[in-house]
Kinemage of the C-alpha trace (Angstrom):
@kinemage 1
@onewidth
@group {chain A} dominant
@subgroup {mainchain}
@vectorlist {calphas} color= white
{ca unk a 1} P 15.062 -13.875 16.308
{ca unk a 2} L 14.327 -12.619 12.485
{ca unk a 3} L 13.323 -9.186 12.440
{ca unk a 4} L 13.086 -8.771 8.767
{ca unk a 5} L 14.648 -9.919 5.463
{ca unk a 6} L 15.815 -8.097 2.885
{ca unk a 7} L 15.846 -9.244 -0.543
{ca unk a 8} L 14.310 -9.206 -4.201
{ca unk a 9} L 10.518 -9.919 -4.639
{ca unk a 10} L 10.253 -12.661 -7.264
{ca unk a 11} L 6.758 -13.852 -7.070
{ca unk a 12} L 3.369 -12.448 -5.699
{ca unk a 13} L 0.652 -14.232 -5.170
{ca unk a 14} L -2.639 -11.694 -4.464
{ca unk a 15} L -6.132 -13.225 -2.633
{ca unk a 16} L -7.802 -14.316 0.794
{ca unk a 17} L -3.954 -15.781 1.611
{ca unk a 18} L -1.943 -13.612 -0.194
{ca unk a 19} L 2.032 -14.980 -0.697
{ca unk a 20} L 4.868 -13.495 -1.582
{ca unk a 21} L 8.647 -15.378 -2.409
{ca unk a 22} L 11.342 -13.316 -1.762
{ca unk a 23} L 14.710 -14.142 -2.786
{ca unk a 24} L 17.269 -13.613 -0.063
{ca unk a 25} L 21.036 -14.372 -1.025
{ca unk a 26} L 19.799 -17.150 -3.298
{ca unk a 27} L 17.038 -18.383 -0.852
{ca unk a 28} L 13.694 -18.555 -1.775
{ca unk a 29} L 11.696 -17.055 1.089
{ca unk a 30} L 7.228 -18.075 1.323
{ca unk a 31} L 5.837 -15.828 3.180
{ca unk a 32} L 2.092 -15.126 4.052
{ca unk a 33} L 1.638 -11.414 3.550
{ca unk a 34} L -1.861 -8.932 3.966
{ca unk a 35} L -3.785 -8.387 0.628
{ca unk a 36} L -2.583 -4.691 0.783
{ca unk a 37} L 1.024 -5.258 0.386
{ca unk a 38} L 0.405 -7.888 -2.126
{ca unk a 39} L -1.143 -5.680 -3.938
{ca unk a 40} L 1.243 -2.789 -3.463
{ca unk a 41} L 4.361 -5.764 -4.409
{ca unk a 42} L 2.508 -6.558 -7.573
{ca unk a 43} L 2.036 -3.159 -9.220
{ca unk a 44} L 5.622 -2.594 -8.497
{ca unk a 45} L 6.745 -5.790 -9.811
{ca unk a 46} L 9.883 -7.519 -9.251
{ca unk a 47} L 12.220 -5.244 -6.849
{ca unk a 48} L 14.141 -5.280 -3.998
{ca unk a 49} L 12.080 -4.720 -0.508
{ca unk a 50} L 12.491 -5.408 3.075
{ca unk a 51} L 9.717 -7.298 4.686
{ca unk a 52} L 9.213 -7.329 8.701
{ca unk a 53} L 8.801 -11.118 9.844
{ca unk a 54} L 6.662 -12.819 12.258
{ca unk a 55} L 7.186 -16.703 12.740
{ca unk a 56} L 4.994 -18.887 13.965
{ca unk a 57} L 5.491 -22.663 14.710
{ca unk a 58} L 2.784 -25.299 14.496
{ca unk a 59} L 2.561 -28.592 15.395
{ca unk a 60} L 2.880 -29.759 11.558
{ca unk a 61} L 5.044 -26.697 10.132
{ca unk a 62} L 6.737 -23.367 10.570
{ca unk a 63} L 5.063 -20.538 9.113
{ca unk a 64} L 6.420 -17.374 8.015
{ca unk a 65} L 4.531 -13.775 7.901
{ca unk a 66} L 5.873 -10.862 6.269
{ca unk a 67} L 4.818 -7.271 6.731
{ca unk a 68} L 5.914 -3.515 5.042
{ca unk a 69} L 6.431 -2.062 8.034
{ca unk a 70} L 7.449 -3.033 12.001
{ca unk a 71} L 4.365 -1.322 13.331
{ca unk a 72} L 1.727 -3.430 10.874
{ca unk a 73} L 3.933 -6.626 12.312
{ca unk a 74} L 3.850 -5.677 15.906
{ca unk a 75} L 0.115 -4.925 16.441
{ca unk a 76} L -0.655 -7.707 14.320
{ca unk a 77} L 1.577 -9.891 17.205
{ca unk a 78} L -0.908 -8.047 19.568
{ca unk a 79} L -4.265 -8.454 17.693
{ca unk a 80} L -3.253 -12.804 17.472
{ca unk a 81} L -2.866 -12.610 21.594
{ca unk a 82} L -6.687 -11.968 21.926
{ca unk a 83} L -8.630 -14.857 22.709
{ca unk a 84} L -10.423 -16.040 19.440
{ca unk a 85} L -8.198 -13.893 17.278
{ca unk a 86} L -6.148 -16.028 15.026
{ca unk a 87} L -3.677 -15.309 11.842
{ca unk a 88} L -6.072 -15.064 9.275
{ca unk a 89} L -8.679 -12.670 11.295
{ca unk a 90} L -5.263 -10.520 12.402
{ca unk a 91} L -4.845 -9.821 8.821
{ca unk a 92} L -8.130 -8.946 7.968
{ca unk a 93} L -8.540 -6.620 10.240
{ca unk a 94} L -5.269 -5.036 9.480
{ca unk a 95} L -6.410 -5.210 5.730
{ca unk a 96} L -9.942 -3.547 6.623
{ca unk a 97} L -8.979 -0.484 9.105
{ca unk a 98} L -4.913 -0.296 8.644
{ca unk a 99} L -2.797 0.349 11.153
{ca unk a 100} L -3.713 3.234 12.613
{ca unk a 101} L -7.287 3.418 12.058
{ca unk a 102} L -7.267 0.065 13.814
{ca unk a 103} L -5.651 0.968 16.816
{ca unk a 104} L -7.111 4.226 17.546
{ca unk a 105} L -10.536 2.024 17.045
{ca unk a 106} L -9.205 -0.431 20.195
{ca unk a 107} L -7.603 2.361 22.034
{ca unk a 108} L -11.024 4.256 21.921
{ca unk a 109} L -13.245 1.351 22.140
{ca unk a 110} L -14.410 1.979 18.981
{ca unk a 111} L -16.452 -1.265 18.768
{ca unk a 112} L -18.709 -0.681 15.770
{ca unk a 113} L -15.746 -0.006 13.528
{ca unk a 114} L -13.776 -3.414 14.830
{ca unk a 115} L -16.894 -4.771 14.056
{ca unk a 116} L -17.163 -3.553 10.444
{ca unk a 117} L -14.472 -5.909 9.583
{ca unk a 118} L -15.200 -9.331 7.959
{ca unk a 119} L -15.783 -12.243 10.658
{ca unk a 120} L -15.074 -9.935 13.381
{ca unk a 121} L -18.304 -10.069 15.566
{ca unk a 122} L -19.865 -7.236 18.032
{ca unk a 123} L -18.500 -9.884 20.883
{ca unk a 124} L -14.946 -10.291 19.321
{ca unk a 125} L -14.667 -6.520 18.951
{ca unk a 126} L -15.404 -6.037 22.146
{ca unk a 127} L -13.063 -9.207 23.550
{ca unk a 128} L -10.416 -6.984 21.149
{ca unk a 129} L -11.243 -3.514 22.856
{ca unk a 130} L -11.167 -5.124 26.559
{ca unk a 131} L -7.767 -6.949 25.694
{ca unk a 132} L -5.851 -4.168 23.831
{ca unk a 133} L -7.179 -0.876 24.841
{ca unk a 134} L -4.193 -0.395 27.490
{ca unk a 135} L -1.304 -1.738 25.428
{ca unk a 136} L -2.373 0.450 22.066
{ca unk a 137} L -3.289 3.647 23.946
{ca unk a 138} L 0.145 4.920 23.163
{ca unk a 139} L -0.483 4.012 19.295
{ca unk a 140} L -3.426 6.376 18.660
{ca unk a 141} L -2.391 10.487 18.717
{ca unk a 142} L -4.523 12.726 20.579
{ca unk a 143} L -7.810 13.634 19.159
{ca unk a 144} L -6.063 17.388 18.116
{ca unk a 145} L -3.021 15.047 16.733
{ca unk a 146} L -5.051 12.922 14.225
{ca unk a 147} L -4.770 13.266 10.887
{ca unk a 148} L -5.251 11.503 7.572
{ca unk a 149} L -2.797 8.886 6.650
{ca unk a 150} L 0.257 10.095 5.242
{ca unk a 151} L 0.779 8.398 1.450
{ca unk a 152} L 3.887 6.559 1.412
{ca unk a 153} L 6.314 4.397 -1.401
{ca unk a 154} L 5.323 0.669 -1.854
{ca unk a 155} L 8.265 -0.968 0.020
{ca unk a 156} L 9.798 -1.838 -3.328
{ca unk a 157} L 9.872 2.049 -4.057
{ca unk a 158} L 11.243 3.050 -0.671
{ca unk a 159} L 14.106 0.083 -1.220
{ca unk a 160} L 15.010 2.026 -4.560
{ca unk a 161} L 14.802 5.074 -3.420
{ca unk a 162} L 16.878 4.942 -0.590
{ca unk a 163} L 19.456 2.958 -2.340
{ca unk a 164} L 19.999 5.239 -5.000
{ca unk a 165} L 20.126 8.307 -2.405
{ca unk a 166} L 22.659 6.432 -0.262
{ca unk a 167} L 24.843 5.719 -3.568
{ca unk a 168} L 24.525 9.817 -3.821
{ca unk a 169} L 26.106 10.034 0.026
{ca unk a 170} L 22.489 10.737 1.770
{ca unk a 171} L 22.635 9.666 5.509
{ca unk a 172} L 19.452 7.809 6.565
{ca unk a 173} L 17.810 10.744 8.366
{ca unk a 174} L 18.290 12.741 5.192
{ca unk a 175} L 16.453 9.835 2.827
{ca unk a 176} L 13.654 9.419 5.284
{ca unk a 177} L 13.218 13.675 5.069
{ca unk a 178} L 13.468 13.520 1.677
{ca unk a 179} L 10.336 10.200 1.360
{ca unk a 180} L 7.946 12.030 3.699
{ca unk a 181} L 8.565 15.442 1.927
{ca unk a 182} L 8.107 14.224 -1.653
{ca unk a 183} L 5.011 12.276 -0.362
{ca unk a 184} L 3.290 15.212 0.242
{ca unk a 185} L 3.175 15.746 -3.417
{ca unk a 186} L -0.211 14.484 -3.993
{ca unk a 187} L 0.862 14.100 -8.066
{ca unk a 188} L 4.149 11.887 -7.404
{ca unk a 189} L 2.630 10.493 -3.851
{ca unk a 190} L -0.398 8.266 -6.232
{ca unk a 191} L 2.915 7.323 -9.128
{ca unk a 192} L 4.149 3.693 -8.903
{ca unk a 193} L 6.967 5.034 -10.944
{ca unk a 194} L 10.109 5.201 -8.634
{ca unk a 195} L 12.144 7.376 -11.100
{ca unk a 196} L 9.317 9.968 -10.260
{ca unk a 197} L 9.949 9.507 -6.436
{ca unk a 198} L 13.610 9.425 -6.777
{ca unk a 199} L 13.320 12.678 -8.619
{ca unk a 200} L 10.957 14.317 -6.224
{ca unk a 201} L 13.738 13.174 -3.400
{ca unk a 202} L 17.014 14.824 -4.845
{ca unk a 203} L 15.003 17.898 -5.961
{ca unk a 204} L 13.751 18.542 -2.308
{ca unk a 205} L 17.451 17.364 -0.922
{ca unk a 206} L 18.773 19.736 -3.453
{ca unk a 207} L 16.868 22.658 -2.246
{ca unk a 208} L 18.113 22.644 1.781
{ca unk a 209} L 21.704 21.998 0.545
């Protein structure tokens, strides 16, 4: 089973059905992909990402759905279980509410704010709330937990930076420190710019060694 690919982000193709290629080892990868990350991809321009994978097989054709991270690809696995919930409304809602705004909104039964999402009717949000509340309860924090969504690198700046701070002899525990810390900094957190990130990261790193 593919869990994600790795590779360099050649072409990106924003809209209703966003696409991206991605060039893996000389394979040209199509992959369907929410309008967020498409947007994220194309700011950064060509780069080297990973993308978490979700394959589905039709009657006619195989078709292959990229996300930036494993928990946008997992609940969107959950969201296409529901009954009446297909690809393209998965994405949307993903799109709309995000991740976590999405899932607290199921766990909680948070109906009006499923709703609030294009083609998503009152009876679909509550088929969605029924369906899901269990399995995403563990998903939402507790109401003293919640907080705003951290910022994070587009997944082409997060590929960059963490392959320039392995090059440096960084373990993985230390890169992933050194991302959430530097994304705190409001100023380099809203830069596209992954010198600036990469900067932000050995500084911090710099200052525990």
């Amino acid at each position: 089973m593919m869990d994600y690919l790795r590779g360099r982000a050649v072409a990106v193709t924003p809209g209703d059905r966003s696409h991206l290629t991605l060039e893996v080892n000389g394979v040209g990868y199509e992959l369907q992909i929410p309008s967020q990350l498409a947007r994220e991809l194309a700011r950064a321009g060509e780069g080297n990402c990973r993308i978490f994978t979700h394959l589905q097989l039709r009657e006619d054709q195989l078709v292959l759905y990229g996300f930036g991270s494993a928990a946008e690809r997992d609940l969107f696995r959950q969201l296409v279980g529901v009954t009446g919930v297909g690809n393209q409304l998965a994405l949307a809602a993903i799109d709309a509410l995000g991740v976590r705004r999405l899932a607290e909104a199921i766990a909680s039964e948070d109906t009006a704010a499923i709703a609030r999402v294009p083609g998503i009717g009152p009876k679909t949000a509550e088929r969605m709330a029924l369906e899901l509340k269990k399995q995403l309860a563990d998903w939402a924090p507790a109401p003293s937990e919640r907080a705003e969504p951290e910022a994070v690198p587009n997944p082409a700046i997060r590929e960059e930076v963490g392959l320039t701070l392995s090059a440096l002899g960084y373990s993985n525990d230390e890169i992933e420190q050194a991302i959430a810390a530097v994304a705190a900094n409001a100023e380099i957190a809203a830069s596209t710019d992954a010198d600036s990130w990469i900067r932000g990261a050995i500084a911090w790193l710099s200052e525990r060694s």
